[in-house]
MMTF fields as JSON, N, C-alpha, C and O atoms, coordinates in Angstrom:
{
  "mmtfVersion": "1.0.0",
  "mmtfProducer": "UNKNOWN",
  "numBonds": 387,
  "numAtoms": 388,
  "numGroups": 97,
  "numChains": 1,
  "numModels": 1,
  "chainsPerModel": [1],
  "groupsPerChain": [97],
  "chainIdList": ["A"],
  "bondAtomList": [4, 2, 8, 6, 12, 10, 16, 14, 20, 18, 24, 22, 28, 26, 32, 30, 36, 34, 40, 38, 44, 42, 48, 46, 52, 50, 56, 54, 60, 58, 64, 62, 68, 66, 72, 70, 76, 74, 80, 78, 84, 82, 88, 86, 92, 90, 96, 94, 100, 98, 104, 102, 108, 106, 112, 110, 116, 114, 120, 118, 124, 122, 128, 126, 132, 130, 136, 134, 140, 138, 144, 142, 148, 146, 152, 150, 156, 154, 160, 158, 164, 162, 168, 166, 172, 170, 176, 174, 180, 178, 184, 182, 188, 186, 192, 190, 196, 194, 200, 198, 204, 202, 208, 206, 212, 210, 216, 214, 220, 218, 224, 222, 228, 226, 232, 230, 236, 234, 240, 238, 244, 242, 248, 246, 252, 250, 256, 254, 260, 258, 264, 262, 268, 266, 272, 270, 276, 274, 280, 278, 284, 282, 288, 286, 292, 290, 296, 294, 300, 298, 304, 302, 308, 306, 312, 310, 316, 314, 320, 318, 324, 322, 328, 326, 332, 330, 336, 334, 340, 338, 344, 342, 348, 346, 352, 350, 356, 354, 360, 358, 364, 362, 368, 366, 372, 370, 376, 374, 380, 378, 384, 382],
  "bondOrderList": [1, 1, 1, 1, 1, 1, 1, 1, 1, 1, 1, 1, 1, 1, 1, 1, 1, 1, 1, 1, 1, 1, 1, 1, 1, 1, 1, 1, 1, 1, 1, 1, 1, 1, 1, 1, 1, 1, 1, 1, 1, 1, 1, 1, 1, 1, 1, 1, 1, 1, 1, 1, 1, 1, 1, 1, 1, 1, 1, 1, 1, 1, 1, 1, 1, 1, 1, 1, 1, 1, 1, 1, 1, 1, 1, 1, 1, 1, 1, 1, 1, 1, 1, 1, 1, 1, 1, 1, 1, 1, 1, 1, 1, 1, 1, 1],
  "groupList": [{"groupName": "UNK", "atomNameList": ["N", "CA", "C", "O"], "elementList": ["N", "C", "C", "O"], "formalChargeList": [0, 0, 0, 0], "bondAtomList": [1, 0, 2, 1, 3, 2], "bondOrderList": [1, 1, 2], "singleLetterCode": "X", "chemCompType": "L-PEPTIDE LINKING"}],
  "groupTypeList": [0, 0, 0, 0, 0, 0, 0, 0, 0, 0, 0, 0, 0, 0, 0, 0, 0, 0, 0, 0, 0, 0, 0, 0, 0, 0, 0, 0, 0, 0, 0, 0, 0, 0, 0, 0, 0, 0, 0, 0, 0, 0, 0, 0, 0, 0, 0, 0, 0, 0, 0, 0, 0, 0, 0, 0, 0, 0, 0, 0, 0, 0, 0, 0, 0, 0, 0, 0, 0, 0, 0, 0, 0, 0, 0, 0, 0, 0, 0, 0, 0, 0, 0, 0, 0, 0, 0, 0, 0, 0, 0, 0, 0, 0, 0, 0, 0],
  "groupIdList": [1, 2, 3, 4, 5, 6, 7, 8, 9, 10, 11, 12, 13, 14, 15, 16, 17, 18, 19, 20, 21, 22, 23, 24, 25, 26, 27, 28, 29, 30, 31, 32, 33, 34, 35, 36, 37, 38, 39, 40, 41, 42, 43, 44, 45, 46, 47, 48, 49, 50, 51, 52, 53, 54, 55, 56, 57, 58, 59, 60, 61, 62, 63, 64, 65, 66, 67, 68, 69, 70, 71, 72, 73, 74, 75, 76, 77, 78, 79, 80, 81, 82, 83, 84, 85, 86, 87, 88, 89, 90, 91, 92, 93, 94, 95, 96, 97],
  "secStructList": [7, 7, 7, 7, 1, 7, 1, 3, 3, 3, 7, 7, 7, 7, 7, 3, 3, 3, 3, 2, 2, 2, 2, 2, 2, 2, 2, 2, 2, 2, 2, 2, 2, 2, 2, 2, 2, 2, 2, 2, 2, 2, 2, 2, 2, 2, 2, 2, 7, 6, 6, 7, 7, 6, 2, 2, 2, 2, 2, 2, 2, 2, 2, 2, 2, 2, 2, 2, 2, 2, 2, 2, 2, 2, 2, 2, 2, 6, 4, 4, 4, 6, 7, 3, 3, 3, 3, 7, 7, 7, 7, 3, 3, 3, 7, 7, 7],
  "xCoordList": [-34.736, -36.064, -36.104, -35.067, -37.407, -37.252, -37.9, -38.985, -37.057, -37.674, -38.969, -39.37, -39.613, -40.603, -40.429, -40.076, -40.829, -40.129, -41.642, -41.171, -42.968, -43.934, -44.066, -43.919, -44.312, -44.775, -46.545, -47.068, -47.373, -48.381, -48.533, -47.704, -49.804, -50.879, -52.433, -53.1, -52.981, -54.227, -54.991, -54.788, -55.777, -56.819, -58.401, -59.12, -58.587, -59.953, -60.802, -60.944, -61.542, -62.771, -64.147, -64.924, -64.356, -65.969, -65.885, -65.542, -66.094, -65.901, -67.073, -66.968, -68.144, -69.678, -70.716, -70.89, -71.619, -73.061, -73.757, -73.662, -74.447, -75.781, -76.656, -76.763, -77.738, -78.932, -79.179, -78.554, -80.094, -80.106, -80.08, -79.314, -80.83, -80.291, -78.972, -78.33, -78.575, -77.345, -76.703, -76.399, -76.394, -75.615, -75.495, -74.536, -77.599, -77.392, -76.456, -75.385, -76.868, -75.847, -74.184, -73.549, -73.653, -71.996, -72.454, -71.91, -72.992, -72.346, -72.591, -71.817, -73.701, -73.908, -73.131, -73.053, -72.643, -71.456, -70.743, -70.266, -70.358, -68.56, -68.651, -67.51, -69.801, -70.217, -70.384, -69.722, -70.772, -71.475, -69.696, -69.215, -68.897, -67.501, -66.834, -66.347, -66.817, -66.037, -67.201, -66.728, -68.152, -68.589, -68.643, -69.129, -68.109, -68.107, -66.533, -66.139, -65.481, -63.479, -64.113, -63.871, -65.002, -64.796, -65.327, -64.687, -66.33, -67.028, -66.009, -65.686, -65.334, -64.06, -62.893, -62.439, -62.488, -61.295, -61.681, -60.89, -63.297, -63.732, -63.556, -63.209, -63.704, -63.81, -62.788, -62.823, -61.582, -60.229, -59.701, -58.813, -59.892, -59.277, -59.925, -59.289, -61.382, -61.845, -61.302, -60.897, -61.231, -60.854, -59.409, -59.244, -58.648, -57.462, -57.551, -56.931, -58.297, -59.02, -60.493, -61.214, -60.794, -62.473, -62.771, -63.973, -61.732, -61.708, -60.968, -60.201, -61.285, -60.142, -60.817, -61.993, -60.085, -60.608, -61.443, -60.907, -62.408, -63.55, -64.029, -64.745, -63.33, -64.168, -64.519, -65.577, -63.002, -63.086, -63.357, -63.126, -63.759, -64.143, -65.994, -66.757, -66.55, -67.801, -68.083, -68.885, -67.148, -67.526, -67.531, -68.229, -66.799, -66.429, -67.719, -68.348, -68.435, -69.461, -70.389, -71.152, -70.635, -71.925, -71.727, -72.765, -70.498, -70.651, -71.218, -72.366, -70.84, -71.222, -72.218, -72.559, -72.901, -74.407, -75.206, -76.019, -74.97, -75.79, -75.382, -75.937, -74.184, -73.607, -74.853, -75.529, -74.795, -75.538, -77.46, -77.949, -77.97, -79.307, -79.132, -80.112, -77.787, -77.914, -78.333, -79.477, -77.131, -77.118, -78.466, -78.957, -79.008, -80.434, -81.345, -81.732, -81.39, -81.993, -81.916, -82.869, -80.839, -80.196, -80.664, -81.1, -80.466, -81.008, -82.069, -82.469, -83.102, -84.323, -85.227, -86.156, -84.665, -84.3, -84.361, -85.375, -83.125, -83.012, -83.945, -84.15, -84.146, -84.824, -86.271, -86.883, -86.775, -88.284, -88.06, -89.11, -86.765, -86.516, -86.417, -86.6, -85.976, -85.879, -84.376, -84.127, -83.241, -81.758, -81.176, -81.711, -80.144, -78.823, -77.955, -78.212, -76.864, -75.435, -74.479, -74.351, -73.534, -72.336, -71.55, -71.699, -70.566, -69.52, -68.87, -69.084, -67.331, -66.126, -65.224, -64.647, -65.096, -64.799, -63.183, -62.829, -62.152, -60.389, -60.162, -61.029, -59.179, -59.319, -57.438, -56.677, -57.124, -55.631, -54.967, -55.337, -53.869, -53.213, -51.628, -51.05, -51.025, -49.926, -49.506, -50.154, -48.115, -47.285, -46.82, -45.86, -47.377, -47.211, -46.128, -45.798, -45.253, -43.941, -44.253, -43.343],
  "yCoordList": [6.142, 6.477, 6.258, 6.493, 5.746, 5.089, 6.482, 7.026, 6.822, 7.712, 7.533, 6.427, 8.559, 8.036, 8.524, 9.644, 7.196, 6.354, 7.641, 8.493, 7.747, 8.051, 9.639, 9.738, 10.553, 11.426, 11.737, 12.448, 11.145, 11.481, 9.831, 9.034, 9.525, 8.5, 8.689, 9.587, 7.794, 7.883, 6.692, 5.585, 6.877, 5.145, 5.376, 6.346, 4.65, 4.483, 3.744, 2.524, 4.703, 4.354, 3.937, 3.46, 4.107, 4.296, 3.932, 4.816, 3.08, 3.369, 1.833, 0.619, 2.762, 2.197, 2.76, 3.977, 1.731, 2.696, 2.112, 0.915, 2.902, 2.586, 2.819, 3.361, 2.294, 2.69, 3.685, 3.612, 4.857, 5.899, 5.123, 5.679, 3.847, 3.565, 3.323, 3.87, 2.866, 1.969, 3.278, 3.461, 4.293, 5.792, 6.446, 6.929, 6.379, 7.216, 6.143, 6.564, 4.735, 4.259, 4.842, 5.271, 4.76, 4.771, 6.284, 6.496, 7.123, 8.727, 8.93, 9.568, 8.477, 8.919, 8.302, 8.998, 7.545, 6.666, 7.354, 7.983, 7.503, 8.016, 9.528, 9.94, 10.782, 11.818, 11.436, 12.335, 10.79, 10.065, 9.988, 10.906, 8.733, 8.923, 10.205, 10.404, 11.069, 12.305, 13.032, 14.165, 13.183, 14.034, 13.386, 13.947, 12.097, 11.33, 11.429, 11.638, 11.204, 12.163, 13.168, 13.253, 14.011, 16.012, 15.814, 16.353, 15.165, 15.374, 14.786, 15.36, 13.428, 13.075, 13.928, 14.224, 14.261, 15.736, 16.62, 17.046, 16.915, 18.321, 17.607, 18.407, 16.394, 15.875, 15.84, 16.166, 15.306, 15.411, 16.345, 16.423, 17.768, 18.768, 19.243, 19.753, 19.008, 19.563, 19.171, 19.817, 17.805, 16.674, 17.756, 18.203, 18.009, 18.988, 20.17, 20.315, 21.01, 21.828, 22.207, 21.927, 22.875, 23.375, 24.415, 24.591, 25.597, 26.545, 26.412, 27.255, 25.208, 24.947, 25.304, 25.003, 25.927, 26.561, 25.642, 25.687, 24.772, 24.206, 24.278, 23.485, 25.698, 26.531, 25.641, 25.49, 24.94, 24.125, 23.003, 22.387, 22.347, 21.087, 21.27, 20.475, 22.526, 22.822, 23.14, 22.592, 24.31, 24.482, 23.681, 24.019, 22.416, 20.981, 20.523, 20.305, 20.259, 18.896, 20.184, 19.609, 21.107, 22.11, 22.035, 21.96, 22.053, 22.053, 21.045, 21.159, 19.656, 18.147, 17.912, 17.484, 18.356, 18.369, 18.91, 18.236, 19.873, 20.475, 20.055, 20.34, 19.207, 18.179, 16.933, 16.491, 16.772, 15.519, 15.704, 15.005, 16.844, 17.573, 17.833, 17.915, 17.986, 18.293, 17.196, 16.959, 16.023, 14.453, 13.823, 12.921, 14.203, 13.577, 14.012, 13.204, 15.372, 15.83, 15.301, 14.78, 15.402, 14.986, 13.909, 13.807, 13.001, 11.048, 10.726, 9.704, 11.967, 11.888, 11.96, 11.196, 13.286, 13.827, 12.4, 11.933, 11.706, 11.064, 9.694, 8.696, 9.675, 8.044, 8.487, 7.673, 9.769, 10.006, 9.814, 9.821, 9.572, 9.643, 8.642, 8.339, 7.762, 5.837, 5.468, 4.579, 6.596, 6.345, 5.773, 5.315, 5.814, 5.02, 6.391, 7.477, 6.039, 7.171, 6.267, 5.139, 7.259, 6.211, 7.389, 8.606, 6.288, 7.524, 6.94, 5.805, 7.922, 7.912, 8.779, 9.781, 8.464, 8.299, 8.129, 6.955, 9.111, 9.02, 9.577, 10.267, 9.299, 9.89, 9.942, 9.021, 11.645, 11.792, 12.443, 13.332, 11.545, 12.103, 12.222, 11.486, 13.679, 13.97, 14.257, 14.534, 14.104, 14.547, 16.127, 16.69, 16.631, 18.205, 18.186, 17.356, 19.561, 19.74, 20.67, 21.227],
  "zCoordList": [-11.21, -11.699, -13.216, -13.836, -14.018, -15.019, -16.173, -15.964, -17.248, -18.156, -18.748, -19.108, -18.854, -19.191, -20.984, -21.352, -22.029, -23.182, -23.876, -24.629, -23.693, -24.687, -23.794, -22.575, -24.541, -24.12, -24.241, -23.383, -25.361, -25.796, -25.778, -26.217, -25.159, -25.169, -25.591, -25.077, -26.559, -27.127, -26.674, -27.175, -25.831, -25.496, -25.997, -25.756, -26.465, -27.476, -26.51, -26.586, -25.32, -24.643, -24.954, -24.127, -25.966, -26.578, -28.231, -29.016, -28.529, -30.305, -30.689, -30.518, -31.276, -31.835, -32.338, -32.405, -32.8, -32.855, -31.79, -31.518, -31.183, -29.783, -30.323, -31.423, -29.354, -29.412, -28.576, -27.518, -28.741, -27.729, -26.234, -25.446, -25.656, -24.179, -24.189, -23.292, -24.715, -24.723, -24.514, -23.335, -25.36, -25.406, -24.357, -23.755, -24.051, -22.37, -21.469, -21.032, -21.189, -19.995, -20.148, -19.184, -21.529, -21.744, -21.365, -20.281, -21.638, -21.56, -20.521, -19.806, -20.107, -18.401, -17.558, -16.546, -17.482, -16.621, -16.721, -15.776, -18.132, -17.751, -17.485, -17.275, -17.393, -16.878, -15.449, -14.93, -14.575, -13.586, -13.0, -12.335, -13.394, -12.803, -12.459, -11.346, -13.421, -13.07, -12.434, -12.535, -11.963, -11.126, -9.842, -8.859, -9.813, -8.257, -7.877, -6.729, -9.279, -9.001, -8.169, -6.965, -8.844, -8.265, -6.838, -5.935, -6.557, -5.005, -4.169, -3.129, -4.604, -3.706, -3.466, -2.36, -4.516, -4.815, -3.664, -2.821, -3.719, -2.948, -1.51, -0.64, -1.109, -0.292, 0.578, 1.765, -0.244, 0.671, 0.635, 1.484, -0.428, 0.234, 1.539, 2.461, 1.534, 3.212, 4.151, 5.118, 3.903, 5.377, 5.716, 6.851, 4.821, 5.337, 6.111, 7.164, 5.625, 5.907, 5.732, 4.774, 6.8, 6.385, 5.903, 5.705, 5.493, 4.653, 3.396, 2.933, 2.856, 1.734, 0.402, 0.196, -0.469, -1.873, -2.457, -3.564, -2.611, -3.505, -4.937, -5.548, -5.433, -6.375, -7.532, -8.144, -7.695, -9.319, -9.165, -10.206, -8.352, -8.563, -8.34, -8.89, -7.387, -7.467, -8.827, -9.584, -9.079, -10.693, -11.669, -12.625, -11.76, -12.866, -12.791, -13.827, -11.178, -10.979, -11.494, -12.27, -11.507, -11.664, -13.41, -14.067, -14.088, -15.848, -15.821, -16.25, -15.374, -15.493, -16.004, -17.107, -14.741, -14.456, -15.658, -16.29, -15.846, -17.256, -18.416, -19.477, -18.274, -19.441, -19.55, -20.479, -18.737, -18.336, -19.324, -20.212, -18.656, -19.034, -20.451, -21.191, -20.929, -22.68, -22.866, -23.252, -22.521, -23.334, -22.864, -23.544, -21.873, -21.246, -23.127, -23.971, -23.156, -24.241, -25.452, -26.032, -25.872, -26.726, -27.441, -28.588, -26.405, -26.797, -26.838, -27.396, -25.941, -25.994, -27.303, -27.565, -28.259, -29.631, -30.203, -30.723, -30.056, -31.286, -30.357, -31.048, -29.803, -29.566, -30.228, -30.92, -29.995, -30.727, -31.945, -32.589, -32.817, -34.467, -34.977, -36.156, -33.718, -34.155, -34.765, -35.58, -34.014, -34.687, -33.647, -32.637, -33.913, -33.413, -33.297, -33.815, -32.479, -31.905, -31.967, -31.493, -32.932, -33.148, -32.068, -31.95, -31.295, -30.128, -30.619, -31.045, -30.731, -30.919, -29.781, -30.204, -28.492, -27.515, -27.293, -27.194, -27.199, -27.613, -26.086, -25.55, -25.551, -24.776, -24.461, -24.164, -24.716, -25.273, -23.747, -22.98, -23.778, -22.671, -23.229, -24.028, -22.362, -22.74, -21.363, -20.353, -21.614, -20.862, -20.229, -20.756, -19.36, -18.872, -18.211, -17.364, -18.764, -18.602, -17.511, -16.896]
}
């Protein structure tokens, strides 16, 4: 089995200025992906069972969602102002011992 050489990884998903559409497609997508992970997650733990614990992945897609209704707001805000959204988008992964 091969060591693993990095413990901490940094990948730079998002890095620009948008236009408020342009912002909503990137933020809502990648909000949009992880609430379609959680319904699959919720998904195959059922297929195992039909009394299987749900709680946190109901609870993840239910934050999402009102994640989603901020950034809906949000862009709405600034598209009435005539700006641009710069994202800076990192997305840090480490190694759990």
């Amino acid at each position: 089995m091969e060591t693993v050489a990095k413990t901490k990884q940094k990948i730079q998903l998002v890095d620009g200025v948008f236009s408020p559409s342009e912002a909503s497609d990137v933020i809502l997508s990648l909000i949009n992906e992880k609430i379609n992970f959680h319904k699959l997650q919720r998904l195959s733990w059922c297929e195992g069972s039909a009394t299987a614990d749900t709680k946190y992945p109901d609870d993840r897609i239910k934050e999402l969602e009102k994640e989603k209704e901020i950034v809906k707001e949000f862009i709405s805000a600034v598209r009435h102002e005539g700006k641009k959204l710069k994202i800076d988008g990192i997305l840090n992964i480490t190694l759990e011992e």
